[in-house]
C-alpha positions, 0 to 999 in steps of 0.5 A: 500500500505505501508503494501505490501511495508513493507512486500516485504521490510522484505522479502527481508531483510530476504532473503539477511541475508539467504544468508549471513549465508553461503557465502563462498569464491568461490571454484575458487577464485585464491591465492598465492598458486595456480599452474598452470596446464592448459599447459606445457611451461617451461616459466609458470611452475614454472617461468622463468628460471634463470641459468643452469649449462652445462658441454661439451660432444664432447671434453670428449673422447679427454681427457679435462673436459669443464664446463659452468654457465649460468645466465639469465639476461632477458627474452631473454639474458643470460650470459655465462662463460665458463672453459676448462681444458685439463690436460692430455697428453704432452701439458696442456691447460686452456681456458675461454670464456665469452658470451652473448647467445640471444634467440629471439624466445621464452625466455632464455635457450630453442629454437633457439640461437645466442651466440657471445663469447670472448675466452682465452687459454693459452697452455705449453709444455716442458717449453714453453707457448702460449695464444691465444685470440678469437672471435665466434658467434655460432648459434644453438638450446637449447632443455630444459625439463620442469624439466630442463634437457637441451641438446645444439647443435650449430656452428659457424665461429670462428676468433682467434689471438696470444697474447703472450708467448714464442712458436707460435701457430700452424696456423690451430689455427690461424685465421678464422676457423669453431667452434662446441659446444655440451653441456648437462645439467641442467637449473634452 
C-alpha cells in the first residue's frame, strides 16, 4: 500500500511541475492598458468628460462673436462662463454670464439640461453707457459625439434689471422676457 501511495504521490508531483513549465498569464487577464470596446457611451470611452469649449451660432449673422468654457465639476454639474462681444455697428456691447448647467439624466455635457445663469452687459453709444444685470434658467438638450463634437439647443424665461450708467435701457430689455441659446462645439 505505501508503494501505490508513493507512486500516485510522484505522479502527481510530476504532473503539477508539467504544468508549471508553461503557465502563462491568461490571454484575458485585464491591465492598465486595456480599452474598452464592448459599447459606445461617451461616459466609458475614454472617461468622463471634463470641459468643452462652445462658441454661439444664432447671434453670428447679427454681427457679435459669443464664446463659452465649460468645466465639469461632477458627474452631473458643470460650470459655465460665458463672453459676448458685439463690436460692430453704432452701439458696442460686452456681456458675461456665469452658470451652473445640471444634467440629471445621464452625466455632464450630453442629454437633457437645466442651466440657471447670472448675466452682465454693459452697452455705449455716442458717449453714453448702460449695464444691465440678469437672471435665466434655460432648459434644453446637449447632443455630444463620442469624439466630442457637441451641438446645444435650449430656452428659457429670462428676468433682467438696470444697474447703472448714464442712458436707460430700452424696456423690451427690461424685465421678464423669453431667452434662446444655440451653441456648437467641442467637449473634452
Amino acid at each position: 500500500m505505501r508503494k501505490m501511495f508513493a507512486s500516485r504521490l510522484a505522479t502527481a508531483a510530476t504532473a503539477l511541475a508539467l504544468s508549471q513549465v508553461d503557465a502563462r498569464e491568461a490571454g484575458a487577464a485585464e491591465t492598465r492598458a486595456d480599452v474598452e470596446t464592448d459599447h459606445i457611451d461617451a461616459a466609458d470611452d475614454g472617461g468622463p468628460r471634463s470641459g468643452g469649449a462652445l462658441v454661439h451660432s444664432l447671434p453670428m449673422p447679427w454681427g457679435s462673436i459669443g464664446a463659452e468654457v465649460d468645466v465639469a465639476l461632477g458627474a452631473n454639474v458643470a460650470l459655465s462662463v460665458d463672453g459676448d462681444w458685439l463690436p460692430f455697428g453704432a452701439t458696442h456691447v460686452f456681456a458675461a454670464s456665469l452658470g451652473f448647467p445640471i444634467f440629471p439624466q445621464r452625466f455632464v455635457f450630453h442629454g437633457v439640461y437645466v442651466h440657471p445663469r447670472f448675466e452682465w452687459a454693459w452697452a455705449a453709444a455716442e458717449g453714453s453707457s448702460a449695464q444691465v444685470g440678469g437672471a435665466t434658467v434655460l432648459v434644453g438638450y446637449e447632443w455630444t459625439w463620442p469624439q466630442g463634437a457637441t451641438i446645444r439647443l435650449a430656452g428659457g424665461p429670462a428676468y433682467s434689471w438696470a444697474m447703472g450708467g448714464n442712458a436707460t435701457p430700452s424696456s423690451s430689455v427690461l424685465g421678464f422676457h423669453a431667452e434662446l441659446d444655440a451653441a456648437v462645439g467641442w467637449i473634452f
